[in-house]
N, C-alpha and C positions, 0 to 999 in steps of 0.2 A: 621835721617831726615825722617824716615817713618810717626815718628808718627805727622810729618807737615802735611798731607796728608790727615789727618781724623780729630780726634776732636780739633786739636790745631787752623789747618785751618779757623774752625767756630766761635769760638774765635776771630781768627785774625779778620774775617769779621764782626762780630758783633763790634768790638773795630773799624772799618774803616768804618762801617757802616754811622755813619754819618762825617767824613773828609775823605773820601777815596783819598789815595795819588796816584798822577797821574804819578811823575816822583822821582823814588828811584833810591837813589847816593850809589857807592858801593865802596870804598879806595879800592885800589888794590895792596896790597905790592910785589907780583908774590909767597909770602909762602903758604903754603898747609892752614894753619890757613884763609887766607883771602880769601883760592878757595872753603872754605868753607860759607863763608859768603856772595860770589857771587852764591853761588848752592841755598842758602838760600833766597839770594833776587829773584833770577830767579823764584821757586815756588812762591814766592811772588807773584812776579809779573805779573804772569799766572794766576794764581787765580783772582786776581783782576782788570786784564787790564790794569796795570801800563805800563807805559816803564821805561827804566832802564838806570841806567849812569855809565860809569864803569870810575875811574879816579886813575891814577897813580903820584906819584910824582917822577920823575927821579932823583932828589935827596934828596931821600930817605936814611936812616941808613943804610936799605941794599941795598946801592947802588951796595955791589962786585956781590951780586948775580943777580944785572940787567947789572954787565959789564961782567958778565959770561958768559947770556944768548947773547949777542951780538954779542960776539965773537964767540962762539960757530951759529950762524947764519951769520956773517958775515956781520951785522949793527952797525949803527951809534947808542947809546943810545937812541936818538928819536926815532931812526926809532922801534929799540927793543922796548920799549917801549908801541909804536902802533900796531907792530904785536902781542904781549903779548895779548893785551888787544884786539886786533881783534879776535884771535883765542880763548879765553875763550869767547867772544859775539856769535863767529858762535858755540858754543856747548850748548848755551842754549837753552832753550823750541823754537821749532817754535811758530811766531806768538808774541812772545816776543819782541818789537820795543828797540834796545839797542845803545846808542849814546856810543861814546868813546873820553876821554879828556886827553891829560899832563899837567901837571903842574910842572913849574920850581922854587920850591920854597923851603930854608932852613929849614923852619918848617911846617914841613906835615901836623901837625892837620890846620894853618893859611892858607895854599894853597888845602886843602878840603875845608875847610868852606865856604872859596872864590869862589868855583865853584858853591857848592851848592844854596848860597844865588846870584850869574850871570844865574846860570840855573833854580831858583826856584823850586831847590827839596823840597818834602813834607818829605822825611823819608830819613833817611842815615842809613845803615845798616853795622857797621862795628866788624870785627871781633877782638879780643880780645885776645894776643898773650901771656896773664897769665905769664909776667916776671916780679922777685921781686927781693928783694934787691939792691945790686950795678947796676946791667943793668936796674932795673928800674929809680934809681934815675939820673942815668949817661941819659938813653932815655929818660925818660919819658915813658905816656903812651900817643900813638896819642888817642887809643878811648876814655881814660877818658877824654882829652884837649874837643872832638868835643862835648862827650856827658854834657859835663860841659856849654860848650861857645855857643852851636847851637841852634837856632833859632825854629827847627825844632824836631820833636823826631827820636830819635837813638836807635836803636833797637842792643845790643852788644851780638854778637856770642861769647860765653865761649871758652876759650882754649882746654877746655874738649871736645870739640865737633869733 
């Protein structure tokens, strides 16, 4: 992530230079992969004045590991849910304006997309959980679904990252 910092940065803002995006959507599945992709839009969207969206779907694939987090806190799914996503908004850059959303929806990439085009995201920044074969074809991929169907550009964090 360093090298966001320097010449990738300049880059990014010469390509936003002229649509600079005001409000970036961030899927948030609670995996290490997607806290990577919220660290990724946060820089973003400091650099460029954006605010930010963080949107989870509570049923989600991995749902055991948002009725883990619940339990282990002592909430309702919703409520887990919104503290998740409250607690990665207050870690980001000050001065970063960060909205937070659930979504109650069977098919993740259908209830992102839904948010984004309700809230008029310019960019959706999602991270990219590099599964193949049977677990892909059994999941699917949400980032290839959004970056396939969306409206808007999709900026997809590698697994590698």
């Amino acid at each position: 992530m360093a090298g966001l910092i320097g010449h990738e940065t300049r880059v990014l803002e010469v390509v936003f230079e002229m649509n600079q995006p005001k409000d970036i959507l961030v899927p948030v599945d609670l995996s290490d992969r997607s806290r990577v992709a919220v660290d990724y839009a946060g820089m973003l969207a400091k650099q460029l004045g954006s605010a930010l969206t963080l949107v989870t779907n509570v049923n989600m694939p991995e749902l055991a590991i948002l009725e883990e987090y619940a339990a282990r806190e002592g909430l309702d799914i919703d409520d887990a849910g919104d503290t998740y996503l409250r607690r990665l908004a207050d870690e980001l850059a000050p001065g970063v304006a960060v909205e937070t959303v659930l979504v109650h929806d069977d098919f993740p990439a259908e209830g992102i997309l839904s948010v984004a085009k309700e809230r008029g995201a310019d960019l959706i920044v999602v991270a990219s959980h590099g599964r193949s074969g049977m677990t892909r074809w059994l999941l699917g991929s949400v980032a290839e679904k959004i970056a396939r169907v969306a409206d808007v550009p999709v900026m997809i964090i590698p697994a590698r990252h």
